[in-house]
C-alpha positions, 0 to 999 in steps of 0.5 A: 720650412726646416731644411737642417737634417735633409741633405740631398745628392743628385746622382745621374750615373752612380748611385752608389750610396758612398761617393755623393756630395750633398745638396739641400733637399728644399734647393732641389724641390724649388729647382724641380717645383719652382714656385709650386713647391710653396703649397706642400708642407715641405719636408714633410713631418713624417721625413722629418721625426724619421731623420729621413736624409736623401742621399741620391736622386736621379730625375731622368730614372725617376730614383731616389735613395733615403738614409734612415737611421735604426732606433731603438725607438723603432724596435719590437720586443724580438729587437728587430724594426716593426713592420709598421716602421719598415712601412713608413720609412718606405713612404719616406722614400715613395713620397718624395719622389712621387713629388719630384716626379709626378702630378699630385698624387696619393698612396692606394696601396703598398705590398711588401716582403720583409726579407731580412730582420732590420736590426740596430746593428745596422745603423741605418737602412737605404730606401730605394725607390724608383717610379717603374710605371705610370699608366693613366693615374695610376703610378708605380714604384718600385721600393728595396730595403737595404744596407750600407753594402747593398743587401736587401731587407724588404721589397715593396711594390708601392700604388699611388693614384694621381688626383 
C-alpha cells in the first residue's frame, strides 16, 4: 500500500480548504476500519494516477473534500476538463468516504450539472462530498465541484447501493 500523495485532515468544525494540518489517509482508514481495511485495495488505483489528496474529513457529518490537480492531460480540445474526468474525480471523493461511512458498498448511478468550465487556470479542483441519506441500501451523496475560493463548477447527486 503507497500512502506518498495522500494526505488527509480531519476537520470537525471548519472545513475550510486552507487552515487543516494533514494526517495520512492509510492512518485514518486503519483508525476507522481497523483490521478491515486489509480486504480493499487501498488507495485505490483511480485516487492514486488522479493525485487525488484528502484535505478534510469530518466523520460525525459523514464529509469529505478531495484536492485534485487540473492536467493538461484531462483537457478536451476547447481547453476545459472533459466531462468524463469531472466524473471521475467525483468518484474519487464519493468513494472514500462511501468506505469510511458505510457497509460495502457501490455506484448505481450518478447525476451531474456542469456549471462552470473547469480550466488549467485553476490548478486544482475541491471535491465535496457529503453522505446526505442512507435509506434501507440505498445511500446518497451529495457532491459540489469547487475552487480554491469556494465557487461552484459541478453538482452531483451520487447513488451507491449497499451489498
Amino acid at each position: 500500500m503507497s500512502g506518498s500523495l495522500l494526505i488527509l485532515t480531519k476537520v470537525v468544525t471548519n472545513s475550510s480548504m486552507k487552515t487543516a494540518a494533514p494526517i495520512d489517509i492509510m492512518d485514518l482508514c486503519y483508525e476507522v476500519l481497523g483490521d478491515k481495511v486489509k480486504k480493499f485495495d487501498l488507495p485505490s488505483p483511480s485516487f492514486e494516477i488522479m493525485q487525488c489528496v484528502v484535505t478534510a474529513f469530518d466523520e460525525q457529518a459523514k464529509s469529505i473534500v478531495v484536492k485534485i490537480p487540473v492536467l493538461k492531460s484531462w483537457l478536451n480540445p476547447y481547453g476545459t476538463m472533459q466531462g468524463g474526468m469531472i466524473s471521475a474525480a467525483i468518484d474519487n471523493a464519493v468513494g472514500p468516504l462511501s468506505l469510511l461511512t458505510a457497509p460495502a458498498n457501490v455506484m448505481r448511478y450518478m447525476e451531474s450539472k456542469l456549471i462552470k468550465p473547469i480550466t488549467m487556470d485553476l490548478e486544482y479542483i475541491y471535491v465535496n462530498a457529503l453522505l446526505s441519506e442512507q435509506k434501507k441500501k440505498r445511500l446518497i451523496f451529495e457532491v459540489t465541484v469547487k475552487d480554491r475560493s469556494g465557487e461552484v463548477y459541478t453538482k452531483a447527486t451520487v447513488t451507491n447501493w449497499i451489498v
